[in-house]
C-alpha positions in Angstrom: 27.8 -6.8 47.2 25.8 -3.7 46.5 24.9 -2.3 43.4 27.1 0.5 42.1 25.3 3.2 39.9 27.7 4.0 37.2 29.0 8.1 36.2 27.7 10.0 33.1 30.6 10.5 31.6 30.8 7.9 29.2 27.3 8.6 28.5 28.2 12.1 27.5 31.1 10.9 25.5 28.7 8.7 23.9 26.2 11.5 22.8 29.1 14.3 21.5 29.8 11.5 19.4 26.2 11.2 18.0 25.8 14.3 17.6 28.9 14.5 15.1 26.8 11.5 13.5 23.4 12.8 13.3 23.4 13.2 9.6 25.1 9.8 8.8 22.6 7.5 7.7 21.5 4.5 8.9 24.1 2.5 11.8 26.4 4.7 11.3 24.1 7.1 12.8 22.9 5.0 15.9 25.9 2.7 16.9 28.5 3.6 18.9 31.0 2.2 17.3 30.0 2.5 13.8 29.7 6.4 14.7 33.5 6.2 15.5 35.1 4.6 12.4 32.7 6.8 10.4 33.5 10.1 12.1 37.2 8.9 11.6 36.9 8.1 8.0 34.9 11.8 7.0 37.3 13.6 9.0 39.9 12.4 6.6 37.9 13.0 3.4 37.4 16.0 4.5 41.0 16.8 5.3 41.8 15.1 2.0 39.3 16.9 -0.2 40.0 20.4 1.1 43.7 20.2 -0.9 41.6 18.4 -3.8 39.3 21.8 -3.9 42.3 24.0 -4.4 43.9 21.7 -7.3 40.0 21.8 -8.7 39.5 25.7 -8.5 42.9 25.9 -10.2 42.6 23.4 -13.0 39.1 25.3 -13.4 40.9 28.9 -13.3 43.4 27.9 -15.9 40.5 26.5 -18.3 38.9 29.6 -18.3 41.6 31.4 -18.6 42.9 29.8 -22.1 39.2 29.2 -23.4 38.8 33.4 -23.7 42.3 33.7 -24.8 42.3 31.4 -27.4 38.3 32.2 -28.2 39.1 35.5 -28.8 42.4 35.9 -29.8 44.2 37.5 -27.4 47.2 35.7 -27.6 48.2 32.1 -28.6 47.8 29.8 -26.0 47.3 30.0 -22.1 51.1 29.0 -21.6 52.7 32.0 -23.3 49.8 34.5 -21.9 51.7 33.5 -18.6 55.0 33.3 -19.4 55.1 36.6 -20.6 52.6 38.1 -17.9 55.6 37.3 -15.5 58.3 38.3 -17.9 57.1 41.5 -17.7 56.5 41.5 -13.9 52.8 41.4 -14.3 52.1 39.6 -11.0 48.6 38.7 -11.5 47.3 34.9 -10.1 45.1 33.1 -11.6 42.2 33.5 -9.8 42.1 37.3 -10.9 43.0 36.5 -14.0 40.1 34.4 -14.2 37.5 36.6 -12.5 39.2 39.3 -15.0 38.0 36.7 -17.8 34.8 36.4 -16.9 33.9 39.7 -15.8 35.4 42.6 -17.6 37.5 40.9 -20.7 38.0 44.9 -22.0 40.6 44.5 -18.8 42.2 41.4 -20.3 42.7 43.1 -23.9 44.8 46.0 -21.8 46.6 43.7 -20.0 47.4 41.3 -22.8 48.3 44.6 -25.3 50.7 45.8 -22.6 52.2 42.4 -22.9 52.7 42.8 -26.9 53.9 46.6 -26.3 56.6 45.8 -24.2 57.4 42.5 -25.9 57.8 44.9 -29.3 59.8 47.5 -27.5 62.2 45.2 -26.6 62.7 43.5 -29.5 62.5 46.3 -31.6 66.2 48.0 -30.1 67.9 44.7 -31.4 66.9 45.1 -34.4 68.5 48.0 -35.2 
């Protein structure tokens, strides 16, 4: 029986693979196999940890957020601040709001007086 020269296409499978893998360390940059299962398992960290980011940048937006209302007494406590920011149909995330925070907190007195203006307004009609 003769000898049959095998294809390159497994070979070529092989080396898109590895090059996936080439900043793995160790095995699980050289073996085949290994190379697969660790391919599989950062593909789903990486899927997993892209929704983690956006609960971290949020948790991180809202801590700013409160630590400059709170530091300088803008209002009572982060909770309110928003409550009465949509209240008064000040659609603002929290992302702005935090990039507000850190970079122009002049901005963040306005906003938050326009808050206590309208809040007064209203309730000052009941009163009398």
């Amino acid at each position: 029986m003769t000898r049959i020269r095998r294809g390159y296409i497994a070979r070529r499978r092989r080396t898109k693979i590895r090059l996936f893998a080439s900043s793995f360390r160790g095995a699980h940059s050289r073996l085949t196999r290994t190379i697969a299962q660790q391919k599989i398992r950062s593909l789903v960290s990486a899927h997993r940890d892209r929704d983690r980011q956006k609960r971290d940048f949020r948790r991180l937006w809202i801590t700013r957020i409160n630590a400059v209302i709170r530091e300088q007494g803008v209002y009572y406590n982060y909770s309110k601040f928003i409550h009465d920011l949509y209240k008064n149909q000040l659609l603002l995330n929290r992302k702005i709001l935090a990039q507000i925070t850190i970079l122009n907190r002049n901005c963040l007195f306005i906003i938050s007086n326009e808050i206590i203006k309208k809040e007064d307004w209203k309730e000052s009609p009941e009163m009398s």
